[in-house]
Structure formats: structure tokens, C-alpha cells
N, C-alpha and C positions, 0 to 999 in steps of 0.2 A: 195277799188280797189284791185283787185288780179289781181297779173304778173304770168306769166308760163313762165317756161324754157320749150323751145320746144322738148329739148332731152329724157327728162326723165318727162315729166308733173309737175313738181316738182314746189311749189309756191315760189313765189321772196322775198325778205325785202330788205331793202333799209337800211344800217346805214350810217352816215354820223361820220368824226372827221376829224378838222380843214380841210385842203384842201382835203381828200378822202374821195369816195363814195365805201362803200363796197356792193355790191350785193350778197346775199346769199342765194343760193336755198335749198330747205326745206330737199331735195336728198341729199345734203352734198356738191356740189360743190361753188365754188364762185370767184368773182371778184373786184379786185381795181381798183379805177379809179382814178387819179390825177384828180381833178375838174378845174385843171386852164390848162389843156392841151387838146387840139382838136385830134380827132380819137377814135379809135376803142379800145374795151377791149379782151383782150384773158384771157384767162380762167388761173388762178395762183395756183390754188391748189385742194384740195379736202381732206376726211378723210386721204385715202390709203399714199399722200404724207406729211403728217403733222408730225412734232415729237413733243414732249413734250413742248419742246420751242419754236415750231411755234404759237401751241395752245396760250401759255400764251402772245404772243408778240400780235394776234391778241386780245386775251379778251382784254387787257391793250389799245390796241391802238383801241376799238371799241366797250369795255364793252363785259361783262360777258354771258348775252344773246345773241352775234354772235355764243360762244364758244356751249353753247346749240344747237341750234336749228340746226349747223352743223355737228354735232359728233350724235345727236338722231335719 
């Protein structure tokens, strides 16, 4: 199954760790979601806002292929 981000056509991946769902579009941008809480996601980052230690907090908290697939 393929997802699209509507903004930029950009294809979705889904990681999961402990209680969040990370969405991450293939464009660079992406989303957390708490899995035990009800509502809407906004959009939390993208390349442009990342620094060095956002990067490594996400790989760690979601593996090392979020860090790819968002940065490439």
C-alpha cells in the first residue's frame, strides 16, 4: 500500500516505537503521533528545522532508516 502526502506527492512510511507512530514523508517532512491519544497530528519538523541532535534523538527513538529516508 502507498500513502501520499497531498502537499508535495511525496510517499508516507509508518514507524512505530512503544506508544508513537511516526509518519514520514519521502519529501522530508514528518509527524508524531501519541497512539494512546485521540486527535489530529500537525506536522513537527522537517530537514530545514532539524539539528544534529534532533536527527540522532529521532534515529534512536525510531531507528536509523527514519534518519535516511528523511534527510535523502
Amino acid at each position: 500500500m502507498v500513502m501520499r502526502h497531498t502537499e508535495d506527492d511525496g510517499e508516507l512510511s509508518v514507524f512505530a516505537a512503544d506508544d508513537q507512530l511516526l509518519f514520514a514523508c519521502s519529501k522530508g517532512h514528518f509527524w508524531i503521533v501519541d497512539a494512546q491519544q485521540q486527535g489530529s497530528a500537525a506536522a513537527v519538523g522537517g530537514p530545514a528545522s532539524m539539528t544534529s541532535r534532533s536527527w540522532q534523538d529521532l534515529g534512536a527513538r525510531f531507528g536509523d532508516d527514519v534518519v535516511h529516508l528523511l534527510r535523502d
